[in-house]
matplotlib code that plots the C-alpha trace (Angstrom):
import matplotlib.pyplot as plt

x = [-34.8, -35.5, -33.6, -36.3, -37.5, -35.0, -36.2, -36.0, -39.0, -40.9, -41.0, -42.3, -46.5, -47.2, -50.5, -52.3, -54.4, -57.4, -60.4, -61.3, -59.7, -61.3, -61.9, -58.9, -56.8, -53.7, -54.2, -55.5, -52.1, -50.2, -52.1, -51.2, -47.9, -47.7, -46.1, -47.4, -48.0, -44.7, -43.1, -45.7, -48.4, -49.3, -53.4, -55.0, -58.4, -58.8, -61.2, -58.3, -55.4, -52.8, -49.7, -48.6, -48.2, -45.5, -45.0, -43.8, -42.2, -42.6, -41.6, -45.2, -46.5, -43.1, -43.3, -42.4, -45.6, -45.2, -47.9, -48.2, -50.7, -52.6, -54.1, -56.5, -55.7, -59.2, -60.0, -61.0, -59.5, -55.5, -54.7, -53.5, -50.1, -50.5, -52.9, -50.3, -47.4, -49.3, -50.2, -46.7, -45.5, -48.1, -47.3, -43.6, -43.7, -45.3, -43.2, -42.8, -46.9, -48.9, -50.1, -53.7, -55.8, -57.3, -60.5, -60.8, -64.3, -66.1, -68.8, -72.4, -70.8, -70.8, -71.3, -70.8, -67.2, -66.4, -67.6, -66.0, -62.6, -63.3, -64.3, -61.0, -58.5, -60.3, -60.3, -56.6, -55.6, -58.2, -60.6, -57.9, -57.5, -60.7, -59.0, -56.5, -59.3, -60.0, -62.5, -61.4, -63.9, -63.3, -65.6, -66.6, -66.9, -70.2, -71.5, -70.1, -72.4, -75.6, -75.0, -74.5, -71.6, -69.6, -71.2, -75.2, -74.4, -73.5, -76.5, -78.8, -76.9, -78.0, -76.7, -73.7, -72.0, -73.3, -72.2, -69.0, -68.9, -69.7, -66.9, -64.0, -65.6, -66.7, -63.0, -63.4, -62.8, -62.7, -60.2, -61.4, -58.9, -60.4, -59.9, -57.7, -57.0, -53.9, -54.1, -57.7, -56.3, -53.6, -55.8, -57.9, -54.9, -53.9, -56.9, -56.7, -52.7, -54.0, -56.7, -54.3, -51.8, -54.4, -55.1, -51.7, -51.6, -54.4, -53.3, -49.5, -48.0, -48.3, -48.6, -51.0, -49.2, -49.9, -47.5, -47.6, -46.0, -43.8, -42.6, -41.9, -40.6, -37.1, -37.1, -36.2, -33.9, -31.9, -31.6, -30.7, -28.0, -26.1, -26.6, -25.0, -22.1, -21.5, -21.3, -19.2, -16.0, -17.6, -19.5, -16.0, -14.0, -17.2, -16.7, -13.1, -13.7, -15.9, -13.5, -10.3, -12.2, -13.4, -9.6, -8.6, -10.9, -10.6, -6.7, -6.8, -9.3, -7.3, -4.7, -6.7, -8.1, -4.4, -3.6, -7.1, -6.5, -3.0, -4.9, -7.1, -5.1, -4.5, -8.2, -9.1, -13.2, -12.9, -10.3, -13.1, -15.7, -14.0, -13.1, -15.9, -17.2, -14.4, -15.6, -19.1, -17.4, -15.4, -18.1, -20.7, -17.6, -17.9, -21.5, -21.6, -19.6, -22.3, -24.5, -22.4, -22.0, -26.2, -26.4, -24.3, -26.2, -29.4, -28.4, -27.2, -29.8, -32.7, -30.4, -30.5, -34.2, -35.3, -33.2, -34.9, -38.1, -37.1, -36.3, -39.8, -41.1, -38.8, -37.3, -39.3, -36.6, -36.9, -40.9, -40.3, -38.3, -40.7, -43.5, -42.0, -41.5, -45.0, -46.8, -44.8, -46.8, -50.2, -50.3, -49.9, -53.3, -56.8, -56.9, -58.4, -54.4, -53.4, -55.9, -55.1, -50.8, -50.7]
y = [-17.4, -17.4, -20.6, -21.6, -19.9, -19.5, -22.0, -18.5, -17.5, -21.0, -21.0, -17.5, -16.8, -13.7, -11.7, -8.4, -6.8, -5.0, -3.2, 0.4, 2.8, 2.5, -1.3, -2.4, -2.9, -1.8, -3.3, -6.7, -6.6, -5.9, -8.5, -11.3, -10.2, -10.3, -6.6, -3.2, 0.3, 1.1, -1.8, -2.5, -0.9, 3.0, 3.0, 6.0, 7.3, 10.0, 9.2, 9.2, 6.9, 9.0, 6.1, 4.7, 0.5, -0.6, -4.4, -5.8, -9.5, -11.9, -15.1, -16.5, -20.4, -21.5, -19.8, -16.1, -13.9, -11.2, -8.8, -5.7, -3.4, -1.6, 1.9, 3.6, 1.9, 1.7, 5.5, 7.8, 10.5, 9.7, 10.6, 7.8, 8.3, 7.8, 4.5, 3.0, 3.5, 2.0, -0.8, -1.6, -1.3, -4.0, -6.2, -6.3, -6.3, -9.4, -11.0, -13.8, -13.9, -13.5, -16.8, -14.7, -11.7, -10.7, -8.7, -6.8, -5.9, -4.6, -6.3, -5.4, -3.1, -4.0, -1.2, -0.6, 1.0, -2.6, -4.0, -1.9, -2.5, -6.9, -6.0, -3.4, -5.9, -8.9, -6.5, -6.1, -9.2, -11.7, -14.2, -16.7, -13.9, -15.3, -18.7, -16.8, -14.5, -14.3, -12.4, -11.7, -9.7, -6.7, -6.1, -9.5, -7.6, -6.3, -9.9, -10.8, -8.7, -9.6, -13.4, -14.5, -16.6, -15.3, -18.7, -17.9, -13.9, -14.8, -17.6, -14.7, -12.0, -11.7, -9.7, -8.8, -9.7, -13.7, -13.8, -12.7, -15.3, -17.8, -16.2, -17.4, -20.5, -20.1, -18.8, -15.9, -16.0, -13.1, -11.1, -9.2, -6.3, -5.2, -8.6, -8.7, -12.0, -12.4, -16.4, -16.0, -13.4, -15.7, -18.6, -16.2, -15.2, -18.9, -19.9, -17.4, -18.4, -22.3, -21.4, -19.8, -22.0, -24.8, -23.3, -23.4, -26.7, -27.1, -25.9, -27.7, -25.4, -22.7, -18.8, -16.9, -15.4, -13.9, -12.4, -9.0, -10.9, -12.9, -9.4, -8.1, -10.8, -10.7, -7.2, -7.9, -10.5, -8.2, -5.8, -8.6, -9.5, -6.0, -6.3, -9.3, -8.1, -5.5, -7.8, -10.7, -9.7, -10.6, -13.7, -15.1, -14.5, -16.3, -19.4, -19.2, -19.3, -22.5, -24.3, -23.3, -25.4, -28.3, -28.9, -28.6, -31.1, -33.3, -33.4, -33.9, -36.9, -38.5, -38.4, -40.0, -43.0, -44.0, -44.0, -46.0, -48.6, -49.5, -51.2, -52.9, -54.6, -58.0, -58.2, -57.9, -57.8, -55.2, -52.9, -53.2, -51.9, -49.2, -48.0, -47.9, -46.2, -43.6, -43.3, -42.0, -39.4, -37.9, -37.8, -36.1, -33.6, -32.5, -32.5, -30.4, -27.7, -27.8, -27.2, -24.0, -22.6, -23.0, -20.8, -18.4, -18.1, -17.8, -15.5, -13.0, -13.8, -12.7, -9.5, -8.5, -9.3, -7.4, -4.4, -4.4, -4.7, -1.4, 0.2, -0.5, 1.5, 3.9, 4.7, 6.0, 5.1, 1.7, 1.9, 2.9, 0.6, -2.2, -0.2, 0.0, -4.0, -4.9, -2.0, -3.7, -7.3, -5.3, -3.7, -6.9, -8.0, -7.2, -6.1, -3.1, -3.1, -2.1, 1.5, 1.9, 1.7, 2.9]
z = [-38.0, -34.4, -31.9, -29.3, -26.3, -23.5, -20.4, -18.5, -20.7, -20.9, -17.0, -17.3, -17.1, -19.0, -18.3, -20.1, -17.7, -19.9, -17.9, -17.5, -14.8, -11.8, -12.0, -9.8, -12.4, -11.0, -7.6, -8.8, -10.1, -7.9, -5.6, -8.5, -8.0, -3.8, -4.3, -2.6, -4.2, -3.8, -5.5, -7.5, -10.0, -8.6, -8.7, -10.2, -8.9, -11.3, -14.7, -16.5, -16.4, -16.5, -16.4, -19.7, -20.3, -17.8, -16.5, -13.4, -12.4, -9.5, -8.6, -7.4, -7.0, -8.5, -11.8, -13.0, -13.3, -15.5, -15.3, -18.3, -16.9, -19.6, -19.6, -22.0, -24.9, -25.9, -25.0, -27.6, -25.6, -26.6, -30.1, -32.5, -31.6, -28.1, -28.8, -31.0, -28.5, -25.9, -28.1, -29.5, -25.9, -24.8, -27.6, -26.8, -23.2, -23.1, -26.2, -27.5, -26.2, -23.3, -21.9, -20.4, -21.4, -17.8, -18.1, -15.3, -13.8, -10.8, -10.2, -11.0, -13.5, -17.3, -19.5, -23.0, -22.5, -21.2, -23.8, -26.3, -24.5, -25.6, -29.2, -29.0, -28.6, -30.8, -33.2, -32.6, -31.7, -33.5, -32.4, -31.0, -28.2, -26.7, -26.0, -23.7, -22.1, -18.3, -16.6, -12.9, -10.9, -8.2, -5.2, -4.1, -1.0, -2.5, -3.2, 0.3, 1.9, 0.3, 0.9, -2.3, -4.2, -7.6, -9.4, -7.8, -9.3, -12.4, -13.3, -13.0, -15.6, -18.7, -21.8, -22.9, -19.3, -19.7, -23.6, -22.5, -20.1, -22.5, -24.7, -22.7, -22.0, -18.8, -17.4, -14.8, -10.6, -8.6, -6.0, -3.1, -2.7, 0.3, 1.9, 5.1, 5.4, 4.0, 3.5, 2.0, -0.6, -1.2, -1.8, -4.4, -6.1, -6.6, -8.2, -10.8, -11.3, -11.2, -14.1, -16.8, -15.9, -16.6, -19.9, -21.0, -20.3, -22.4, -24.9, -24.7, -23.0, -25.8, -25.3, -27.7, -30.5, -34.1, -36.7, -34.5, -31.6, -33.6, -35.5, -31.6, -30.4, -33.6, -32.9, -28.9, -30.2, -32.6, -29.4, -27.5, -29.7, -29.8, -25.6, -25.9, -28.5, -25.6, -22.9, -25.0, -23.3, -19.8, -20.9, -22.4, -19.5, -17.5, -19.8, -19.3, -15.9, -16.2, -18.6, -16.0, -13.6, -15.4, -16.5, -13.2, -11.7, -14.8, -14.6, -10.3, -11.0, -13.8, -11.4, -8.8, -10.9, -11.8, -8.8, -7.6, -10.8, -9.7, -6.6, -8.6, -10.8, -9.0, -9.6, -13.3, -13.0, -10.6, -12.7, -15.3, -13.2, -11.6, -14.9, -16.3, -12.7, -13.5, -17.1, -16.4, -13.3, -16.2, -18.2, -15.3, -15.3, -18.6, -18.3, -15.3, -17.9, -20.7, -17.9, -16.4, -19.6, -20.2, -17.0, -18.4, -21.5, -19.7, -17.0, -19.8, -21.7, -19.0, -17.9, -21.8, -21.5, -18.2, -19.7, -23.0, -21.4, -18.9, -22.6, -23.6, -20.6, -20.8, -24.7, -27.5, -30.1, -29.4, -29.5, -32.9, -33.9, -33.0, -34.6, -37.4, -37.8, -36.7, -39.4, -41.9, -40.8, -39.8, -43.2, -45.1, -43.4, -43.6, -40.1, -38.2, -36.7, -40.4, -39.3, -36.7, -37.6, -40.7]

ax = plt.figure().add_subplot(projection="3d")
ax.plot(x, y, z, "-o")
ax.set_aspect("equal")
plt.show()
């Protein structure tokens, strides 16, 4: 049985980017994130993605953004092998669950490889993905030009575009990567940020999640155990550290209050004051160690996680291990997954 989610993780904001190559994908990312090409996602400009699922952090807006950038997972081009790496390596790079799904789309371009991208991961994923699903639009520039506003655009589309629309409930902004203003960027960035964060909130503060995520999410915590069996030795002597300290400052202070209480003895109301004054400092000491060694436990615990999560990108064997877990769940359900994995 799983222990709750690390405060590390419940101040993180976890987004799936989903659109076809050549949509902005990759830079709409890396714009969500405040990073460059060279820190951030590498763009492609070929037809063909040719970069596997790989995730990148930020500290943006006061929360952790976490962005897993997705590539061809939908494309009938990769064999089933590649497809299911890709999608085990999505699922468990945004474990325990992403808090958005961000469709990505240029605009004035919804075709049917778009839409079979949606019906790809709902079919995946399930209906309840659509409660998480954002639609964030590329080349506003275009719409910029001609005049006319994102909300004026889209009250004259019909089709699959406005039923997709309707589909996330009416959630979708847009970024203009062109745009060399940094603070109007900024401010476009933000609003998309404000939305899913909004939407968690609606939805008390929960993350979208299924069996599959769950199934990932044990897996990274079995790997982060045996991180954390490797590391014991250095998180002991870190606690020891802590507790070293709190004696010390414990044992001074004690010291200190008899010597304080002697003074106030001629005066009996305010020996009782004073001690119990001295009684809650002692106990703020202590408390300040629970707190220490909560630090500890969550700065080893988010190491263990950002070097799982490089394994993900980066180890095969680990891939498989995850695969493994989640098959075992998709093939239990009537679910195109169970296809697709088994």
């Amino acid at each position: 049985m799983m222990e709750g989610e690390y405060d590390f993780l419940k101040n993180e904001l976890r987004i799936v980017l989903i659109g076809l190559t050549g949509s902005g994908k990759s830079t709409s990312g890396n714009a969500i994130l405040g990073l460059d090409r060279n820190h951030g996602f590498t763009s492609q400009p070929s037809a063909r993605s040719v970069t596997s699922v790989g995730c990148r952090k930020a500290t943006r807006f006061g929360r952790d953004i976490l962005v897993t950038d997705t590539h061809g997972m939908y494309n009938t081009r990769l064999s089933q092998g590649e497809v299911t790496k890709e999608l085990i390596q999505c699922i468990t790079l945004s474990a325990p669950g992403p808090h958005a799904f961000v469709m990505v789309l240029r605009l004035k371009r919804f075709t049917s490889k778009e839409q079979a991208a949606i019906a790809y991961f709902r079919d995946i994923f399930g209906q309840d993905m659509l409660k998480y699903l954002f639609v964030l639009f590329t080349g506003l520039d275009v719409l910029q030009a001609d005049n006319v506003s994102l909300d004026e655009f889209l009250e004259n589309v019909t089709g699959p575009l406005k039923d997709l629309i309707r589909e996330c409930d009416g959630r979708y902004t847009a970024i203009n990567n062109r745009e060399r203003n940094p603070g109007v960027k900024e401010g476009q960035v933000k609003k998309l940020v404000d939305m899913i964060t909004s939407n968690v909130d609606k939805h008390s503060g929960s993350h979208f999640t299924t069996e599959m995520t769950k199934t990932a999410e044990q897996e990274v915590r079995k790997r982060e155990e045996i991180i954390r069996q490797e590391k014991d030795e250095e998180v002991r002597k870190a606690k020891e550290r802590i507790q070293k300290d709190t004696v010390e400052r414990y044992a001074k202070r004690q010291k200190e209050m008899v010597k304080e209480n002697e003074r106030f003895k001629v005066d009996s109301e305010g020996l009782k004051e004073k001690q119990e004054l001295d009684k809650d400092e002692l106990e703020r000491i202590l408390a300040g160690r629970l707190a220490a060694y909560k630090r500890i436990e969550e700065q080893f615990a988010r190491s263990a996680r950002n070097q799982i999560r490089y394994e993900i990108e980066t180890d095969d064997s680990f891939i498989g291990t995850v695969g493994n877990a989640v098959c075992s769940v998709a093939g239990a359900l009537i679910h195109p997954f169970k296809n697709l994995l088994l």
